[in-house]
N, CA and C atoms as an extended XYZ file, in Angstrom:
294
Properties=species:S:1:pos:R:3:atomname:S:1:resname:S:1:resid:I:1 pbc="F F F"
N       -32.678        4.613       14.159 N   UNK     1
C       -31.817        4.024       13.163 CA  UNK     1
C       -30.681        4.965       12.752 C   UNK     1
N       -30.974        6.116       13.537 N   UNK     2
C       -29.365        7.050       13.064 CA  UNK     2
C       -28.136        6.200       13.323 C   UNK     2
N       -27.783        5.308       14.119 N   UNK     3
C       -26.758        4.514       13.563 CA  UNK     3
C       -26.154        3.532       12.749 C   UNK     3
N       -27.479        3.101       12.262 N   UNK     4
C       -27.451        2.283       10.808 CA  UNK     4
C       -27.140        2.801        9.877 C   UNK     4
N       -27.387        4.453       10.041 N   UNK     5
C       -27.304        5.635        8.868 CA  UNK     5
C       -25.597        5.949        9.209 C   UNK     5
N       -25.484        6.118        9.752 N   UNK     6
C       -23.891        6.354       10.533 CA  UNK     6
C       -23.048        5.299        9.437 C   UNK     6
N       -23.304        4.034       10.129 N   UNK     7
C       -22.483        2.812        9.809 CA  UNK     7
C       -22.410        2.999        8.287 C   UNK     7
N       -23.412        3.181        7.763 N   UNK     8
C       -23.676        2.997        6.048 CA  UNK     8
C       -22.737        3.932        5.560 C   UNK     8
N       -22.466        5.246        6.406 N   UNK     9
C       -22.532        6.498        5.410 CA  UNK     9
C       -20.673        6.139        5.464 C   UNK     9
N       -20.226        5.601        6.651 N   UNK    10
C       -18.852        5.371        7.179 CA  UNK    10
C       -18.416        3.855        6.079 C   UNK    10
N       -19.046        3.554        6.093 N   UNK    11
C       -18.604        1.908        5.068 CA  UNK    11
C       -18.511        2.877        3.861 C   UNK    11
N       -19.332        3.529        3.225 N   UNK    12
C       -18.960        4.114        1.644 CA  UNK    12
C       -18.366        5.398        1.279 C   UNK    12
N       -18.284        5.903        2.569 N   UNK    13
C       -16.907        6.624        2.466 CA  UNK    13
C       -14.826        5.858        2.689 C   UNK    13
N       -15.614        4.536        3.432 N   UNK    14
C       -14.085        3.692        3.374 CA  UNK    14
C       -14.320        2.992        1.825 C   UNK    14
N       -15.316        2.690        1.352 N   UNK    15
C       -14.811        1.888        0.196 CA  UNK    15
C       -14.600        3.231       -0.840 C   UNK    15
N       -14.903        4.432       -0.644 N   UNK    16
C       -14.188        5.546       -1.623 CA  UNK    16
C       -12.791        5.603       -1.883 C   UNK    16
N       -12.109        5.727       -0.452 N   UNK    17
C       -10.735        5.924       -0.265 CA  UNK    17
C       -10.273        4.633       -0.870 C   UNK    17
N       -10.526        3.750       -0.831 N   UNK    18
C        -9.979        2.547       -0.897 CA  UNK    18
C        -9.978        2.046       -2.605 C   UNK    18
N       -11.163        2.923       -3.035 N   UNK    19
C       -10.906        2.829       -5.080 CA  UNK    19
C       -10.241        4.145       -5.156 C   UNK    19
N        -9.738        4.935       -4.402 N   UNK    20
C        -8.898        5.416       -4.657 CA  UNK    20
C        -7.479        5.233       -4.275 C   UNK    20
N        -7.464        4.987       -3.422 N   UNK    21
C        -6.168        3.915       -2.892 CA  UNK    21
C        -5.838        3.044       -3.591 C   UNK    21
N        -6.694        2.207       -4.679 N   UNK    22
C        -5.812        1.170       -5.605 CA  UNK    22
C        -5.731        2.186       -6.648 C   UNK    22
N        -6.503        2.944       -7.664 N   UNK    23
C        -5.929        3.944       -7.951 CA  UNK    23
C        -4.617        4.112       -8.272 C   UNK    23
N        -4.190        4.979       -6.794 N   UNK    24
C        -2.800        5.400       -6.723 CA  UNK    24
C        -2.095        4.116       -6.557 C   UNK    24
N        -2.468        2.879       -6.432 N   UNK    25
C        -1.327        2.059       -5.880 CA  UNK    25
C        -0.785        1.402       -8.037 C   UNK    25
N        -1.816        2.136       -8.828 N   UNK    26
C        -1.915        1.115      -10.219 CA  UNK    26
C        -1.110        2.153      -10.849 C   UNK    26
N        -1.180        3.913      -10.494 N   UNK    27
C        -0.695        4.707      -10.988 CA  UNK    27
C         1.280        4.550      -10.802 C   UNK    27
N         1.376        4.333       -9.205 N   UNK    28
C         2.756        4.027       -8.110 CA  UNK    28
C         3.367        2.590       -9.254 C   UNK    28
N         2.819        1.802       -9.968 N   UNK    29
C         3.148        0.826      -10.542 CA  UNK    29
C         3.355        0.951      -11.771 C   UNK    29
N         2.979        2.062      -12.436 N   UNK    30
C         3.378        2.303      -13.571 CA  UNK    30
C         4.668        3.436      -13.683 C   UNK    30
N         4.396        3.905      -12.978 N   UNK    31
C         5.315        5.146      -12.687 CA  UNK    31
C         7.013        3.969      -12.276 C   UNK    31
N         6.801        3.420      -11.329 N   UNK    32
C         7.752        2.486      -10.983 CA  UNK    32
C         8.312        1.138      -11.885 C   UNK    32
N         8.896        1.430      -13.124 N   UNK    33
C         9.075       -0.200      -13.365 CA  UNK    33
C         9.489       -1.484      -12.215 C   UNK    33
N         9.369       -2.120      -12.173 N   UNK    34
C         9.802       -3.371      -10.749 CA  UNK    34
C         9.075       -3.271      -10.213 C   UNK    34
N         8.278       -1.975       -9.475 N   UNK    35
C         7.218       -2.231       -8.407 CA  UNK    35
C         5.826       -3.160       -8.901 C   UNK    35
N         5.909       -4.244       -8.049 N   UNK    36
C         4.508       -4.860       -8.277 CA  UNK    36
C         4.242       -5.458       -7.383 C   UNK    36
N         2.964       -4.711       -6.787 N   UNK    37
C         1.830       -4.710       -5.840 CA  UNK    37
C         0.824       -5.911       -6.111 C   UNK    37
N         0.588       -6.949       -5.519 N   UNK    38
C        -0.475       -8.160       -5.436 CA  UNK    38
C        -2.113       -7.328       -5.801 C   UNK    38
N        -2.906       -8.031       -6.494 N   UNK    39
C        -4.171       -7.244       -6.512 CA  UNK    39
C        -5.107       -7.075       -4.607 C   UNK    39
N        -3.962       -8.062       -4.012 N   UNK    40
C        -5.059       -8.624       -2.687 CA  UNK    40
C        -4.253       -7.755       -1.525 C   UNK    40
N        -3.133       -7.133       -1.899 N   UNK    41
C        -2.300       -6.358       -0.860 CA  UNK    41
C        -3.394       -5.157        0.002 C   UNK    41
N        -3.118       -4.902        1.352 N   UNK    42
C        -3.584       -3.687        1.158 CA  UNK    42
C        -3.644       -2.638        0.614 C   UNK    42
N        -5.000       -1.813        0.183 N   UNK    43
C        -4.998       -0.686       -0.660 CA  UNK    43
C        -4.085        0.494        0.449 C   UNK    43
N        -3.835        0.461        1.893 N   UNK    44
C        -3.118        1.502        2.497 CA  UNK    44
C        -1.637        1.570        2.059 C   UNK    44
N        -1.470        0.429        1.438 N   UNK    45
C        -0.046        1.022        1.076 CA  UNK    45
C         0.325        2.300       -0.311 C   UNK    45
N        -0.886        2.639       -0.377 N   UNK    46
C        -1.244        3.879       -1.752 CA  UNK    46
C        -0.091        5.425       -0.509 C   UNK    46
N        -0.264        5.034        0.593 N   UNK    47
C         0.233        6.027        1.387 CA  UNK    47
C         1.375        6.075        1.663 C   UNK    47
N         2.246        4.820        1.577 N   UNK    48
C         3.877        4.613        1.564 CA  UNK    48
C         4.396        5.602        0.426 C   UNK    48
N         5.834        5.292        0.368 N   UNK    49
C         6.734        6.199        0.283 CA  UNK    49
C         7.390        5.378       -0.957 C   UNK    49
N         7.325        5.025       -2.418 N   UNK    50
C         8.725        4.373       -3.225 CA  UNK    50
C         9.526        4.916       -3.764 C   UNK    50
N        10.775        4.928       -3.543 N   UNK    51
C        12.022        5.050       -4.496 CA  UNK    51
C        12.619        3.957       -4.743 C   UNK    51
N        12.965        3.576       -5.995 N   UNK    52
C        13.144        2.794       -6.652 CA  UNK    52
C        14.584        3.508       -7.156 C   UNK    52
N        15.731        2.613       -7.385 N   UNK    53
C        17.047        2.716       -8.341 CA  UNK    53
C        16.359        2.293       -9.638 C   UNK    53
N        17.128        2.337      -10.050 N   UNK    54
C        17.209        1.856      -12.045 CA  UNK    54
C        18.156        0.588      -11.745 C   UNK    54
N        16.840       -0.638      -12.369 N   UNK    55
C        16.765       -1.978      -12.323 CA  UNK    55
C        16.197       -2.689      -11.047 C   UNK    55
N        15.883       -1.641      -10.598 N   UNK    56
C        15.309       -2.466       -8.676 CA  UNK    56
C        13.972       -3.122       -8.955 C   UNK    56
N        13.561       -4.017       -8.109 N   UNK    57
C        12.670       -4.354       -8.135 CA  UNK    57
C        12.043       -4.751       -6.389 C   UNK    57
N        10.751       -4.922       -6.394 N   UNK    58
C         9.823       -4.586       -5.284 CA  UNK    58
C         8.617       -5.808       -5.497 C   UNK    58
N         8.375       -6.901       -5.332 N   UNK    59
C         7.480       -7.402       -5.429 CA  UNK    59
C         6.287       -7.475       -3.705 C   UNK    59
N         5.376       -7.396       -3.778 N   UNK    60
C         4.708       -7.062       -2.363 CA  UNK    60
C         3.586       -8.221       -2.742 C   UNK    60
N         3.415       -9.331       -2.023 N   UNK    61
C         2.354      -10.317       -2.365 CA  UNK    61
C         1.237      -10.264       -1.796 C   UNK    61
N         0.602      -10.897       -1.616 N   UNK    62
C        -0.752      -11.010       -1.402 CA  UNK    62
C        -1.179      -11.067       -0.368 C   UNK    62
N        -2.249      -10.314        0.281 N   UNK    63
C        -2.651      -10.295        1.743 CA  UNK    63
C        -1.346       -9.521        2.465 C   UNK    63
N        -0.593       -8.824        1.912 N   UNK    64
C         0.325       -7.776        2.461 CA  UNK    64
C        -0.451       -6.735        3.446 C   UNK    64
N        -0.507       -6.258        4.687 N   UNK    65
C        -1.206       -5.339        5.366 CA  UNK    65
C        -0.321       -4.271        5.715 C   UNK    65
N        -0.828       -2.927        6.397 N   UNK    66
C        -0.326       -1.999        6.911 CA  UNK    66
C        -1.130       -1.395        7.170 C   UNK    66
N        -0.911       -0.419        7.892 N   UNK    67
C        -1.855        0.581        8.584 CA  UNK    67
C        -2.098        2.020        7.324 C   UNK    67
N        -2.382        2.741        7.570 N   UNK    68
C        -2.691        3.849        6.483 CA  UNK    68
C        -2.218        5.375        7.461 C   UNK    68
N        -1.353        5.335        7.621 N   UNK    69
C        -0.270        6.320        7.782 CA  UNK    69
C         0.681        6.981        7.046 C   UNK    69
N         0.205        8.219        6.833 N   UNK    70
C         0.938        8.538        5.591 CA  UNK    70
C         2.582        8.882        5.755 C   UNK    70
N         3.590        8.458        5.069 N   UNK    71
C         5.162        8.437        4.988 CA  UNK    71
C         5.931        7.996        6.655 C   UNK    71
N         4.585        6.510        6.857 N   UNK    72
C         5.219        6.053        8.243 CA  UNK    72
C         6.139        4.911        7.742 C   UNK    72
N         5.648        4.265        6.369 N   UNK    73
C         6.099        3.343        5.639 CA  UNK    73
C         7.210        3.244        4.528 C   UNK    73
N         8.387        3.294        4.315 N   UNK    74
C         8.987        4.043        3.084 CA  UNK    74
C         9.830        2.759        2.447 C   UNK    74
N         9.903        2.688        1.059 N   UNK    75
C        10.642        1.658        0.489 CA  UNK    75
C        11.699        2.752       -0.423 C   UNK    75
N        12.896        2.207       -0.265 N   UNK    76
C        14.111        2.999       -0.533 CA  UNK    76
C        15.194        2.130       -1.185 C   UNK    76
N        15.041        1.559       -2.030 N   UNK    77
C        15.615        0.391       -3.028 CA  UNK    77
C        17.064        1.300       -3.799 C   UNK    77
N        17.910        0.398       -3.629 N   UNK    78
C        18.842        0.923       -4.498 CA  UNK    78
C        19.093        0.360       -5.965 C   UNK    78
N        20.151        0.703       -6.420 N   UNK    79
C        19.877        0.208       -7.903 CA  UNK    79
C        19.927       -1.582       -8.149 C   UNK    79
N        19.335       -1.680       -9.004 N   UNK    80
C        19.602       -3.284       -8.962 CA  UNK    80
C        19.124       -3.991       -7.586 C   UNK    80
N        18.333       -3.319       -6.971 N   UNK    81
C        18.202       -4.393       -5.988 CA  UNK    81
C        16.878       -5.408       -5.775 C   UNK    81
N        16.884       -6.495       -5.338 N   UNK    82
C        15.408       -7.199       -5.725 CA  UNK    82
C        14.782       -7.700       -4.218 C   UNK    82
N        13.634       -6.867       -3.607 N   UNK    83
C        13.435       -6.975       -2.578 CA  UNK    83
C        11.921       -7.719       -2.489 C   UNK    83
N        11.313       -8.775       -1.891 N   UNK    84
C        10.097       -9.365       -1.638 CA  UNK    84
C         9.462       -9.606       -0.614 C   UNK    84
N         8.304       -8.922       -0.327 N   UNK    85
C         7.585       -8.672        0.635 CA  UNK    85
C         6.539      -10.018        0.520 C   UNK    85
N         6.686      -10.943        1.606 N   UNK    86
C         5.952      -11.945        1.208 CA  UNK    86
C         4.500      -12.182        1.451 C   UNK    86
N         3.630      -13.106        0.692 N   UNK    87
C         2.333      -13.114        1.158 CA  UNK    87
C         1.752      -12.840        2.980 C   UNK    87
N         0.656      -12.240        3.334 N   UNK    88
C         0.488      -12.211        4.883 CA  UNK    88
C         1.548      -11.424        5.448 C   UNK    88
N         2.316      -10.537        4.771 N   UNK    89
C         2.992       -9.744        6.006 CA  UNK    89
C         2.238       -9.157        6.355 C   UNK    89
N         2.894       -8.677        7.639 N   UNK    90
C         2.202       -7.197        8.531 CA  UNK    90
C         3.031       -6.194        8.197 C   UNK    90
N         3.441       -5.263        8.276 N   UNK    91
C         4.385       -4.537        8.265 CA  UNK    91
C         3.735       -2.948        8.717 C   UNK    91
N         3.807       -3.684        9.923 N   UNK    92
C         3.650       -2.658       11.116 CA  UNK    92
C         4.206       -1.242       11.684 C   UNK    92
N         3.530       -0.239       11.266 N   UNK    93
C         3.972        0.922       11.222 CA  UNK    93
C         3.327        1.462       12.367 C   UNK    93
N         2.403        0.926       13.381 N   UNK    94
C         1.854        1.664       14.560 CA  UNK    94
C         3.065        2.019       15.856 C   UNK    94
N         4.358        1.688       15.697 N   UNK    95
C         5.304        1.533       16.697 CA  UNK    95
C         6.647        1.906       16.005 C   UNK    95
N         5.853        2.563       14.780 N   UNK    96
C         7.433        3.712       14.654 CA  UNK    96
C         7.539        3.241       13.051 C   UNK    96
N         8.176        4.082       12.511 N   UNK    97
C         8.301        4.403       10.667 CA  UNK    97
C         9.053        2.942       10.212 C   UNK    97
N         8.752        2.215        9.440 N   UNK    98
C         9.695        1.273        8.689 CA  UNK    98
C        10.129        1.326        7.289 C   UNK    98
């Protein structure tokens, strides 16, 4: 059964990262006025990159995915600007930084 022990020990070390990953994604949202992250988004986007202008806004909906690569992902908003990431994206960072 050492791989049942394996599997177990690997599932609750991913659901660690992952209350810590919303975490940072609740901390990234306060810190950011405009940024707002769906509760159902992936928690890997705790690893992206935000800059935000003064008045920008960032909405990212629900079932949003990405890979967990750290600063492969970067959001770079200028002032005033209002950008929406819609429910079910992918936003695929395995084939180069977006």
């Amino acid at each position: 059964m050492i791989g049942a022990w394996r599997h177990a020990a690997l599932r609750r070390r991913m659901l660690r990262v992952a209350r810590g990953d919303r975490r940072t994604l609740r901390k990234l949202s306060r810190r950011h006025p405009g940024l707002e992250i769906h509760p159902e988004a992936s928690s890997a986007l705790a690893v992206a990159r935000f800059q935000l202008g003064e008045g920008a806004s960032l909405r990212i909906g629900a079932g949003v995915v990405t890979e967990r690569t750290p600063d492969a992902l970067r959001f770079l908003l200028e002032p005033g600007a209002r950008v929406e990431i819609g429910p079910g994206t992918w936003l695929r960072t395995d084939l180069g930084p977006v």
